[in-house]
C-alpha positions as CSV (number, residue, x, y, z in Angstrom):
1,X,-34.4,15.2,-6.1
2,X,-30.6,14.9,-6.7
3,X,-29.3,16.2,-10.0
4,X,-27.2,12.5,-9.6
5,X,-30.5,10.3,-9.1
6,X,-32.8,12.3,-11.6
7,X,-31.6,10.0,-14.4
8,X,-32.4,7.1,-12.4
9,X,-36.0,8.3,-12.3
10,X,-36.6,7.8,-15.9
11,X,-35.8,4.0,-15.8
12,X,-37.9,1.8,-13.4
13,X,-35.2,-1.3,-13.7
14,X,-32.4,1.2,-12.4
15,X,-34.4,2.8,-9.9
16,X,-35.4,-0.9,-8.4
17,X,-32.0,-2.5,-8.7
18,X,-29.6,0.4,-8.3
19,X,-30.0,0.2,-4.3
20,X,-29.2,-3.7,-4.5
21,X,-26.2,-2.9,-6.7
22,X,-25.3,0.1,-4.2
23,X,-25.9,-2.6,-1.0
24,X,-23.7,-5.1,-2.6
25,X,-20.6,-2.9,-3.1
26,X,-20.9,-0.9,-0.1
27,X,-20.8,-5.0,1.5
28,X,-17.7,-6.3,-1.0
29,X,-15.6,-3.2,-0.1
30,X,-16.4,-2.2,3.9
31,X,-12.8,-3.5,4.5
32,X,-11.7,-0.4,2.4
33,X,-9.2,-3.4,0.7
34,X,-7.9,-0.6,-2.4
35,X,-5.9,2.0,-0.1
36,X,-3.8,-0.9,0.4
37,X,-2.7,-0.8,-3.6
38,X,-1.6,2.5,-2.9
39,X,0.0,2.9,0.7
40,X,1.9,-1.1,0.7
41,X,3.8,0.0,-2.5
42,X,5.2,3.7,-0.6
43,X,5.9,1.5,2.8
44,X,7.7,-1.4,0.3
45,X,9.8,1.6,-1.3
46,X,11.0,3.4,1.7
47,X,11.5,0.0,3.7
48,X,13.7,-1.2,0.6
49,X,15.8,1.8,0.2
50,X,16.5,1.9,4.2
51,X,17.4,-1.8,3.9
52,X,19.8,-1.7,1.1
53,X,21.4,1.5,2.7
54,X,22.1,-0.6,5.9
55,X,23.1,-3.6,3.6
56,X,25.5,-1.8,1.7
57,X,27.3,-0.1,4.7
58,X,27.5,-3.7,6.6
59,X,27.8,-6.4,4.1
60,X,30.1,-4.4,1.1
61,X,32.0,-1.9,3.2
62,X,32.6,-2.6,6.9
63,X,32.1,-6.3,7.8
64,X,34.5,-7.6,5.1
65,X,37.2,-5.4,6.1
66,X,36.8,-6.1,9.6
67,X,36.7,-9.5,9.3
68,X,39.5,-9.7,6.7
69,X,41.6,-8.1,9.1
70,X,40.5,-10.3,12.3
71,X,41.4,-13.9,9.8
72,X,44.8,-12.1,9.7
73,X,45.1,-11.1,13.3
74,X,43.2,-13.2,15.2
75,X,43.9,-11.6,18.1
76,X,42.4,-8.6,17.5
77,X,39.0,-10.4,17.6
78,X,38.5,-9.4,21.1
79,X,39.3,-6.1,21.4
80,X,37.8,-5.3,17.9
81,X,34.4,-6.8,18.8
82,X,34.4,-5.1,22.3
83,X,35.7,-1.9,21.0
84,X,32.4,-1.9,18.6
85,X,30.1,-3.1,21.0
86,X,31.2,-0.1,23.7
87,X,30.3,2.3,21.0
88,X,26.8,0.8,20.3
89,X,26.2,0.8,24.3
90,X,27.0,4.8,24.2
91,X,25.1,5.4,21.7
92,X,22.0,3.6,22.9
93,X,22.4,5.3,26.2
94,X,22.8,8.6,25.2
95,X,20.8,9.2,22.0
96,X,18.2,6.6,22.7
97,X,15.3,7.4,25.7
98,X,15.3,3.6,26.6
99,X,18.4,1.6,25.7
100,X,16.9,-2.0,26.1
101,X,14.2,-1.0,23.6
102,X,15.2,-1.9,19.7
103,X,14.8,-4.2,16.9
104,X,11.7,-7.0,16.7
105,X,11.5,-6.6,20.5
106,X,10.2,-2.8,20.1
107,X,8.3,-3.9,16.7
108,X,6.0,-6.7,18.7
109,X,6.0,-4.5,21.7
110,X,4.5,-1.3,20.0
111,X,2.0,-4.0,18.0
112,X,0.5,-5.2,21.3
113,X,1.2,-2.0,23.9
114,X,1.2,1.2,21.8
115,X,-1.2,0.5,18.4
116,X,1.8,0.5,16.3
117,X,3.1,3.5,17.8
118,X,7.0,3.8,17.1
119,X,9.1,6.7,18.6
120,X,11.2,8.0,15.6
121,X,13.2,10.5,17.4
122,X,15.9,7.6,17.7
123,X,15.0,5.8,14.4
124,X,18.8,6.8,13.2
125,X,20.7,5.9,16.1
126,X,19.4,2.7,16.2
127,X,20.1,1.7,13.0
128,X,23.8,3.4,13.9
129,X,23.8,0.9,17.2
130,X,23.2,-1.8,14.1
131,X,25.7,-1.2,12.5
132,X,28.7,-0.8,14.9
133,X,27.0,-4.3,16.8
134,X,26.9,-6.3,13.5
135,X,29.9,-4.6,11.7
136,X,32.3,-5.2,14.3
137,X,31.5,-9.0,14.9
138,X,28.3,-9.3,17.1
139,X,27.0,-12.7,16.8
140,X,24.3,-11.3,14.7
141,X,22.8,-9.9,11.0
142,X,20.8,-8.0,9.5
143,X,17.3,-8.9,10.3
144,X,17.2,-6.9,13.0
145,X,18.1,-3.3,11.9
146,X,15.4,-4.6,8.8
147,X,12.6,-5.5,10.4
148,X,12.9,-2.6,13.2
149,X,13.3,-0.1,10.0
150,X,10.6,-1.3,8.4
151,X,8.0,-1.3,11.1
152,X,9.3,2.3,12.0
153,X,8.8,3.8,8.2
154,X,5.7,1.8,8.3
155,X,4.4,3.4,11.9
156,X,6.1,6.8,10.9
157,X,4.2,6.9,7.2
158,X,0.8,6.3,8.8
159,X,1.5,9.9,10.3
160,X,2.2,11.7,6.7
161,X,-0.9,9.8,4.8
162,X,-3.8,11.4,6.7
163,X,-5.3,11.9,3.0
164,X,-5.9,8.9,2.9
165,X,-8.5,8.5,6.1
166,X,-6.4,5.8,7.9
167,X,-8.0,4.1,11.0
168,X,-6.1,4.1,14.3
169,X,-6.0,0.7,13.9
170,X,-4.4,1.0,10.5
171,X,-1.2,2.1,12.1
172,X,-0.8,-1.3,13.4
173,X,-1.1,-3.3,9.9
174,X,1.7,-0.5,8.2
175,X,4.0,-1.6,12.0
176,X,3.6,-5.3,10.3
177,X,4.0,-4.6,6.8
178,X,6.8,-2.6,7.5
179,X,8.3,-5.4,9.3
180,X,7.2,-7.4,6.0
181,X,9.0,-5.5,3.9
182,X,12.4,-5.1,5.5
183,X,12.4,-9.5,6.2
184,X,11.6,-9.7,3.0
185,X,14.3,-6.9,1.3
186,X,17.2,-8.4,3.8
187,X,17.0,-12.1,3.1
188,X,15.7,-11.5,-0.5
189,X,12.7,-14.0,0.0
190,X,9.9,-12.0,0.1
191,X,7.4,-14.7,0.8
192,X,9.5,-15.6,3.9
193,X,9.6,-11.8,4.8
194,X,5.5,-11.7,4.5
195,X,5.1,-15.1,6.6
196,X,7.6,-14.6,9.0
197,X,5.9,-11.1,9.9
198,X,2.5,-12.0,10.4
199,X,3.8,-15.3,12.7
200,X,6.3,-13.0,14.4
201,X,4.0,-11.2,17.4
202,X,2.3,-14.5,18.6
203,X,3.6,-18.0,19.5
204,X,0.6,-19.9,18.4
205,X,-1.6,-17.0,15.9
206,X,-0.7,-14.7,13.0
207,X,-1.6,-11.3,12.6
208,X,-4.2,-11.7,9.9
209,X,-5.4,-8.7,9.7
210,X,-2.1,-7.4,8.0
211,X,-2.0,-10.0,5.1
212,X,-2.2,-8.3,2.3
213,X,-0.8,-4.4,3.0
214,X,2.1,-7.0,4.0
215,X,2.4,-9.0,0.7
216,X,2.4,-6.2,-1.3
217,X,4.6,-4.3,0.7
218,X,7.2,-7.3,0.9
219,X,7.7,-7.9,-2.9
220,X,7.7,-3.7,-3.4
221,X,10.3,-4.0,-0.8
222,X,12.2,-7.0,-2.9
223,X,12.4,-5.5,-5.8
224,X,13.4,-2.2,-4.6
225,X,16.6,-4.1,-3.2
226,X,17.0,-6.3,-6.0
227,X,17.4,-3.1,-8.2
228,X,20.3,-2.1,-6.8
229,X,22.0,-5.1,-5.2
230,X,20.6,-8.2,-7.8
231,X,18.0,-10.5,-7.1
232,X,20.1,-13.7,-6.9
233,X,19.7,-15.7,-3.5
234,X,21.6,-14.4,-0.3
235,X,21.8,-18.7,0.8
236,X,22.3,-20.7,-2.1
237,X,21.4,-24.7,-1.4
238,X,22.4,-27.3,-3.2
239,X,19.1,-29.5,-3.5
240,X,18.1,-32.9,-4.4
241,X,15.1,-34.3,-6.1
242,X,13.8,-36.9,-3.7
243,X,13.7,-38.3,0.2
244,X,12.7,-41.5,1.8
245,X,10.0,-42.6,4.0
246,X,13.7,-43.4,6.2
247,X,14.9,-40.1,5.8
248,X,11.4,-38.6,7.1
249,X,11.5,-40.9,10.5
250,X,15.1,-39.3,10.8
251,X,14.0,-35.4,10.0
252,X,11.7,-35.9,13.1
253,X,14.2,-37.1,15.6
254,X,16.5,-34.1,14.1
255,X,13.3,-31.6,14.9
256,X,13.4,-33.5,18.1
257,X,17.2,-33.0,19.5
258,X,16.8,-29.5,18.0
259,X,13.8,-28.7,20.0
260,X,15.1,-29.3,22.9
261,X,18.1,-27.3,22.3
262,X,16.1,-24.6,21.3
263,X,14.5,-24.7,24.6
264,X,17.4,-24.5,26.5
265,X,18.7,-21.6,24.6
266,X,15.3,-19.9,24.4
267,X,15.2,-20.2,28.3
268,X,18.6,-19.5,29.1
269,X,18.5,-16.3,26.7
270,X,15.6,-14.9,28.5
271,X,16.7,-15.6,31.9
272,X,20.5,-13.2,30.9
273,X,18.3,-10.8,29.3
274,X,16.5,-9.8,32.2
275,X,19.8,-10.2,34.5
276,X,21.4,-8.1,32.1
277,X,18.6,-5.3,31.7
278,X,18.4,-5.6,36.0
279,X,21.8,-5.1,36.1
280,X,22.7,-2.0,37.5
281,X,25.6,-0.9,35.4
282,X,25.9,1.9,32.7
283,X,24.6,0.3,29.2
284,X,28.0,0.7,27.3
285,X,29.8,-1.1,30.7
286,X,27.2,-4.2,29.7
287,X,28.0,-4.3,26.4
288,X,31.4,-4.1,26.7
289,X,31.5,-7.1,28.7
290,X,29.0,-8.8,26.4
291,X,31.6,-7.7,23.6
292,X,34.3,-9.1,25.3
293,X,33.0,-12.9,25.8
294,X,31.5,-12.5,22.2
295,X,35.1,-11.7,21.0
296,X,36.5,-14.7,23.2
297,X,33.7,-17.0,21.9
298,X,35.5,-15.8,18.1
299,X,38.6,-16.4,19.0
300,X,38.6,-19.5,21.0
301,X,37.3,-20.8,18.6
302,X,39.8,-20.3,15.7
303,X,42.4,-21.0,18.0
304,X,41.3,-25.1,18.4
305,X,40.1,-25.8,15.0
306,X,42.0,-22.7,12.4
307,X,39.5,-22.6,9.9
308,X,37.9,-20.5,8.3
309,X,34.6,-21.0,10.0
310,X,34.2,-18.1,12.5
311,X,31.2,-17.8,14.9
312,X,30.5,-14.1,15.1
313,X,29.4,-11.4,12.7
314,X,26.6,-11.5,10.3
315,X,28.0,-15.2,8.8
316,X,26.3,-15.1,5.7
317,X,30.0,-16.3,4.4
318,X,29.8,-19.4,6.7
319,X,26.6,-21.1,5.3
320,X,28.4,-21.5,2.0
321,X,31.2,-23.0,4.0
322,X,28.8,-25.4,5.9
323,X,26.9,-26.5,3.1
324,X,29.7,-27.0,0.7
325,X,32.4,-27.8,2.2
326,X,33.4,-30.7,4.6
327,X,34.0,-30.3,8.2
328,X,34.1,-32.8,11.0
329,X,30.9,-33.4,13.3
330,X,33.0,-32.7,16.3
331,X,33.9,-28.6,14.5
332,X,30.0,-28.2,13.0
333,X,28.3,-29.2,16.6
334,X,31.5,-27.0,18.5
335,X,30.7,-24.2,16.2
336,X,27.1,-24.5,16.9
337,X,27.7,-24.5,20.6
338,X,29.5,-21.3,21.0
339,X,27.6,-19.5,18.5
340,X,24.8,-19.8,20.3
341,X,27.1,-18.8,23.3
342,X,28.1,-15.8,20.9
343,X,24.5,-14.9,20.8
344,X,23.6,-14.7,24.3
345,X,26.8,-12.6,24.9
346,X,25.9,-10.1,22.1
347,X,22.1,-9.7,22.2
348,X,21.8,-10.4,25.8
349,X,23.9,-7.9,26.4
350,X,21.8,-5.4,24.6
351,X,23.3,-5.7,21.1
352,X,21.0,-3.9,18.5
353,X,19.6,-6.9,16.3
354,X,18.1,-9.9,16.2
355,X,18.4,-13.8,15.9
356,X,17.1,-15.0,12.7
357,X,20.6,-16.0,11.1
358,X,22.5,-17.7,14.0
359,X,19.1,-20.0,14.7
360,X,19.0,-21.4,11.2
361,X,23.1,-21.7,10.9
362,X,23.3,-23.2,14.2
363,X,20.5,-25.5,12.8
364,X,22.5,-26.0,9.8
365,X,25.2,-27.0,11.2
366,X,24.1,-29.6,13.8
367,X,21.8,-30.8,10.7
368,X,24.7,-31.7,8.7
369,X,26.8,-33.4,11.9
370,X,23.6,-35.2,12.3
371,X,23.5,-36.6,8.8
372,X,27.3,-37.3,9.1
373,X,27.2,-39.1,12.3
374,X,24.0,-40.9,12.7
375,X,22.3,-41.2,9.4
376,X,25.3,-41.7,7.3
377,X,23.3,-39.9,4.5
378,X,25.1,-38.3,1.5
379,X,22.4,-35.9,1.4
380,X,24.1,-33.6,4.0
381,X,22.1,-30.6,2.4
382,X,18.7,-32.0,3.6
383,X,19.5,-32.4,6.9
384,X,20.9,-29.0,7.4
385,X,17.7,-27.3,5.3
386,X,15.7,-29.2,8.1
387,X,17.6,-28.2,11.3
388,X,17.7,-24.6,10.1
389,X,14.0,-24.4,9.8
390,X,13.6,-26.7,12.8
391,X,15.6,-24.2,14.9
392,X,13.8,-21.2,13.5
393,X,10.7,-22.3,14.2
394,X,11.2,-23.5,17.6
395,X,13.6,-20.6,18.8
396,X,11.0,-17.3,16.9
397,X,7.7,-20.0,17.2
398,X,7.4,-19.3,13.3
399,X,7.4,-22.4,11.7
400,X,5.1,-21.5,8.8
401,X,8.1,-18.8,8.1
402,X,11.0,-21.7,8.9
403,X,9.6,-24.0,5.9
404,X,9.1,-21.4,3.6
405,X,12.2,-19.9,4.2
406,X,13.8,-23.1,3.6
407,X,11.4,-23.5,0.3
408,X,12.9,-19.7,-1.0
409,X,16.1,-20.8,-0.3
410,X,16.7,-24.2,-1.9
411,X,14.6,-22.9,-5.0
412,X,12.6,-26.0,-5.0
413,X,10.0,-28.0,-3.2
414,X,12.3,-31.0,-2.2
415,X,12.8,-29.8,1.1
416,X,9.5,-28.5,2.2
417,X,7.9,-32.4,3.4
418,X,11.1,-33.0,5.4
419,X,11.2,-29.4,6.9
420,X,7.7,-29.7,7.6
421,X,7.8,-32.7,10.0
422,X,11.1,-31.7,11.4
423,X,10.0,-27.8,12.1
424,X,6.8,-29.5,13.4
425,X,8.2,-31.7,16.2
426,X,10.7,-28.6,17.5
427,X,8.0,-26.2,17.6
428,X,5.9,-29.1,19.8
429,X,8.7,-29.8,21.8
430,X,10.0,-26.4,22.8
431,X,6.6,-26.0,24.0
432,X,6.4,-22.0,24.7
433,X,9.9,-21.2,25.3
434,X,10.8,-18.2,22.5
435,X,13.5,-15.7,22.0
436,X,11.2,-13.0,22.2
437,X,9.4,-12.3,25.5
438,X,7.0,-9.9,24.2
439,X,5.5,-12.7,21.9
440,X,1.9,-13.0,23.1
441,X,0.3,-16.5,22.9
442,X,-3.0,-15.8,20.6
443,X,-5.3,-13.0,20.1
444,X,-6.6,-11.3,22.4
445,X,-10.6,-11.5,22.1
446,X,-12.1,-9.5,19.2
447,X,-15.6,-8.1,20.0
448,X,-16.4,-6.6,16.1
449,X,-19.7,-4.7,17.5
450,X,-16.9,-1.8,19.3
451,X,-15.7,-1.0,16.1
452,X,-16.8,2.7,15.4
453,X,-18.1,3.4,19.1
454,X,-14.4,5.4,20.5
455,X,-13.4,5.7,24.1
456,X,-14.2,9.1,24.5
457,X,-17.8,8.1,24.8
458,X,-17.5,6.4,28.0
459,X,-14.1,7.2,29.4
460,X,-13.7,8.1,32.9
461,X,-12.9,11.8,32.7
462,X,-12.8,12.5,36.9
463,X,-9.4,11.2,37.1
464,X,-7.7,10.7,40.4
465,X,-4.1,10.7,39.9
466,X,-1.6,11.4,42.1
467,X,2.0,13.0,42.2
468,X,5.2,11.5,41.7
469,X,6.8,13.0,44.9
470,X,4.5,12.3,46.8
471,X,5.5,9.4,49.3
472,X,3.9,6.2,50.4
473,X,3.0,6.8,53.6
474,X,0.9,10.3,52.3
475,X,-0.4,7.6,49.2
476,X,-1.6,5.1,51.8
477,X,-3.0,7.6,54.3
478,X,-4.2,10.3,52.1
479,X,-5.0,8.5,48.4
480,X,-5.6,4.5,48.4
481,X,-8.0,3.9,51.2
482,X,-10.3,6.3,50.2
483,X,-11.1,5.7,46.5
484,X,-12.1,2.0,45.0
485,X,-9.9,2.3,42.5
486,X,-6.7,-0.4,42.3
487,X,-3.7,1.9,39.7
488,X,-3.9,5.4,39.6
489,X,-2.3,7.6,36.7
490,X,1.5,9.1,38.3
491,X,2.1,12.4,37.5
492,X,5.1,14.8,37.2
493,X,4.1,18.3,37.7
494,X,1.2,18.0,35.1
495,X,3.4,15.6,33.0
496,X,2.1,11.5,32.9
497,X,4.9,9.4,34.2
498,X,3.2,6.2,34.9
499,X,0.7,4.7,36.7
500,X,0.8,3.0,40.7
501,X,-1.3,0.2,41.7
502,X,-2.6,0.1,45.7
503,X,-0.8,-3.6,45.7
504,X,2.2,-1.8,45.5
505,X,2.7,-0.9,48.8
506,X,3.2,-4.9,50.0
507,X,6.7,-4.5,48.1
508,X,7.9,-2.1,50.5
509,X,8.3,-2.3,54.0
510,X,5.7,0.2,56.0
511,X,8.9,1.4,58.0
512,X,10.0,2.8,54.8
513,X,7.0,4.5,53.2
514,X,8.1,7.9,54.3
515,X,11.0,8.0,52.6
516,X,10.1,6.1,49.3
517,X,8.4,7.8,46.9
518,X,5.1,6.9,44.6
519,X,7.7,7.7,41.3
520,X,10.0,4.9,42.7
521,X,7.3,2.3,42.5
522,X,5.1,3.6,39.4
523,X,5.0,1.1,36.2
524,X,6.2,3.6,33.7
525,X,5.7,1.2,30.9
526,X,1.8,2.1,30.1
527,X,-0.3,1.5,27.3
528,X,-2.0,5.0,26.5
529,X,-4.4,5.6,23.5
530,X,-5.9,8.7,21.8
531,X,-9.7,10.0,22.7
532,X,-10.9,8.5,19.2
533,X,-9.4,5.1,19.6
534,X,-12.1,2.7,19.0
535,X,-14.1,0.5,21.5
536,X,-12.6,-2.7,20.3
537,X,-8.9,-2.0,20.1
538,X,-9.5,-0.8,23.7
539,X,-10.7,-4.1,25.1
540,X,-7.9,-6.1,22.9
541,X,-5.4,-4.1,24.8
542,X,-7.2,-4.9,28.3
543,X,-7.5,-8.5,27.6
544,X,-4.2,-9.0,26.1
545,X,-1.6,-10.8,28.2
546,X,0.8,-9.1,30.7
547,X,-1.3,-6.3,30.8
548,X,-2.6,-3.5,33.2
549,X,-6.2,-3.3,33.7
550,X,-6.4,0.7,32.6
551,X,-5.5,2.4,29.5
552,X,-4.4,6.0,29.7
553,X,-6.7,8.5,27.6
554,X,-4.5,11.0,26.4
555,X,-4.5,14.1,23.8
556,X,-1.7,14.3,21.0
557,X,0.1,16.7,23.4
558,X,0.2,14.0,25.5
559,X,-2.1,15.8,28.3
560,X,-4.6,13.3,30.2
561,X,-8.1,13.2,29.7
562,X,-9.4,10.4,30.7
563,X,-9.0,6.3,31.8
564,X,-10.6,3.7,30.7
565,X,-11.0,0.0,32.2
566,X,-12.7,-3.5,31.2
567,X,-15.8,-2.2,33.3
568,X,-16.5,1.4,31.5
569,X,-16.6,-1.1,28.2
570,X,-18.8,-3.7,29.9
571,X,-20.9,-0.2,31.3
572,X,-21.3,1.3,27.7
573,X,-22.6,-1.9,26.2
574,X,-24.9,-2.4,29.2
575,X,-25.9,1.2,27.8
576,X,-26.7,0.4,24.4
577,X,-28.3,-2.7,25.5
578,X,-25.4,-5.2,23.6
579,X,-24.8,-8.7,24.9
580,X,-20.9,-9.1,25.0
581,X,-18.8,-11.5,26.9
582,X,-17.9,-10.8,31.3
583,X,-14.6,-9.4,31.2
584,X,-12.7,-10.6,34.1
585,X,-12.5,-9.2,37.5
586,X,-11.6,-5.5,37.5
587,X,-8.5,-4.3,39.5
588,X,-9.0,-0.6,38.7
């Protein structure tokens, strides 16, 4: 007998209960909750010291002088802001493998495609590209830079804690609480941070499993900040203590108009993105061009109305402005208008950051022209708390994150009814249109049973793949029609490039086969996963939206080993003689 259970012996109480008592822990903890305690706090630190490094460098040293120096020569708001914007497209081009890859777009994209998986090799060049976009007046903040930092530490720290056995599955949670973390440092509103994460990859779902690794990793990360930058409020609101059953009815025709704006900027947004990224220029001739109608938007502006509101850069100066002092309607929905415009130019373009801040200021500011012109309320403040969280919520489909932000902000709960209703009719009236266009709808199914069984058990390992050079005609003849399979894994010498599918032959013309290669037409975009990925996180990636229907096995070397589909999942559960649900029709 054990030396540990020999005590035990001696009482017939322990040696009856102790197995309960053993049962009913191993039960409370399986979800292995307490490495949380340990590794949120390290991804809150690092995320908050990357944040107030980039906050430093943009908001106290570069943005101020460079936007003292455009209110003094207007002018030079064109060539400034394009000058900036050419050296954040040669940097992304030449220090960064994919240029169009950055910010929240990469963070949602590695949390559906690539299990969290971020590429650090260009971690500081992209937060350079953030810098000289926002710094030199890209319609813009810092939200971007923050939330891509964060999920990368996050990603790159799952790496470096192997102590503490982390699940594969594990490095996805870290991507979100790193994201967390740096929403929550930036904006100094850690619950809006938290919420604004977990709502961030879906349209109509949060990520639940990364709740609380992402709530203790987001008030780490706010206090980390607030040590060396203060913890008073980045927005400060002025609020009032009461609303009317009137003022409600008008809060929802405000989340209406703004809904519908939303959608046409969502839309239009999208549609230049892809133009732009289709467009076949060098990346710092696109971004010089969106720098140059950015700057134009800037100075255009100042030119008709010479104030001191100016629609580019970070802005964090022109809420203040908005929300204290008075401006026409006709200047508030004008500088709404073209920063909006501003936006498309400089992230469209392929400007490194995101959206947050120009949504809830352009919100602001048609709020408060809304409460000027048609409600003739003196509670201008309102109105503009409910058109920024209206727009947030139906531009990033996060209006959990819009009302709390809006709660954080105004230090009270007078706003939250009103931005509730109003954030509740955008978000139903954009429908699905959203900023981001690697936002998935829901989650993908969840089968909990695959947890624990990994791929390698039932991967394909006779793998026909084929060679990059090798042309279409020899695919066709030599490759497609005699094998069932639908995509096959591309190859470059012994090096995975991608992956063709047999259906992609109809895109090209049979005449010119012969002289078009299989590397021309391979998706080079795959999802891959390691031999000891689990069963489950395999068939969330297969049934997930926009997806292919193989993964790529491969070794940390990157070699390939195997492929699995939807079928070699259905096959092993046939195996073990589990009941789980038809996948749909196999292509590969």
């Amino acid at each position: 007998m054990p030396k540990r259970t020999q005590w035990a012996s001696k009482y017939p109480l322990l040696r009856k209960y102790l197995p309960l008592v053993h049962e009913d822990l191993g039960a409370t903890y399986t979800r292995n909750l307490h490495k949380w305690l340990i590794i949120a706090p390290i991804i809150g630190v690092t995320t908050g010291l990357t944040v107030t490094a980039v906050a430093v460098i943009i908001l106290r040293e570069l943005w101020p002088a460079v936007f003292g120096y455009y209110l003094r020569h207007t002018w030079i708001m064109v060539p400034g802001v394009t000058a900036g914007f050419i050296i954040t497209g040669l940097i992304m081009q030449y220090l960064t493998p994919d240029p169009d890859e950055h910010s929240t777009e990469e963070i949602v994209r590695s949390y559906h495609n690539h299990q969290g998986d971020i590429d650090m090799r260009p971690f500081f060049p992209k937060l350079l590209a953030a810098v000289t976009t926002v710094g030199f007046g890209g319609s813009a903040a810092l939200e971007g830079p923050s939330i891509y930092g964060g999920g990368a530490m996050g990603s790159w720290l799952w790496a470096k804690l192997g102590r503490f056995n982390l699940e594969a599955r594990d490095r996805r949670i870290m991507l979100i609480s790193g994201a967390a973390a740096g929403m929550a440092a930036v904006f100094r509103a850690p619950l809006t941070g938290l919420v604004f994460a977990l709502e961030m990859p879906y349209k109509d779902d949060i990520a639940h499993e990364a709740l609380l690794p992402s709530l203790i990793a987001s008030v780490v990360s706010y206090v980390t900040l607030a040590f060396f930058l203060g913890a008073t409020p980045i927005f400060d609101f002025e609020t009032v203590s009461s609303f009317t059953g009137r003022d409600l009815i008008w809060c929802a025709l405000l989340g209406l108009f703004i809904g519908l704006i939303a959608m046409t900027f969502a839309i239009t947004f999208r549609r230049a993105r892809s133009f732009v990224v289709k467009w076949a220029l060098p990346h710092w001739v696109k971004l010089a061009v969106g720098g140059l109608l950015t700057g134009v938007c800037g100075y255009a502006f100042v030119l008709i109305f010479k104030d001191s509101l100016v629609p580019i850069g970070p802005n964090y100066e022109a809420v203040p402005t908005i929300l204290g002092a008075h401006h026409a309607s006709l200047e508030l929905i004008s500088f709404g208008f073209t920063k909006l415009g501003a936006t498309i130019f400089s992230l469209a373009s392929g400007g490194v950051s995101a959206m947050f801040v120009p949504l809830f200021l352009t919100g602001g500011a048609f709020g408060t022209a809304f409460a000027q012109t048609l409600v003739h309320s003196p509670a201008l403040g309102l109105y503009a708390a409910v058109g920024m969280a209206a727009f947030i919520a139906a531009g990033y489909k996060t209006p959990l994150a819009a009302v709390v932000f809006v709660a954080e902000a105004t230090g009270g709960h007078a706003f939250i009814i009103p931005a509730l209703i109003g954030s509740a009719v955008a978000y139903a009236v954009s429908g699905d249109a959203s900023v981001s266009g690697d936002q998935r709808l829901h989650e993908g199914v969840r089968v909990h049973e695959l947890r624990g069984i990994s791929v390698s058990e039932f991967m394909q390992r006779h793998v026909i793949s084929v060679q990059a050079s090798m042309t279409l005609r020899d695919f066709a003849d030599a490759i497609s029609p005699h094998y069932r399979h639908g995509c096959f894994p591309v190859l470059k010498d012994h090096r995975i490039v991608g992956t063709v599918a047999s259906w992609s032959l109809t895109r090209i013309a049979p005449e010119k086969w012969s002289r078009t290669t299989v590397g021309d037409v391979a998706e080079h975009k795959v999802m891959r996963v390691l031999p000891d990925c689990d069963a489950m996180e395999a068939l969330r990636l297969l049934l997930s939206e926009r997806t292919h229907s193989v993964l790529l096995v491969t070794s940390v070397s990157g070699k390939l080993e195997g492929i699995v589909t939807k079928t070699d999942i259905l096959e092993a559960f046939k195996a073990r003689g589990e009941d789980v649900l038809e996948p749909a029709p196999e292509m590969a």
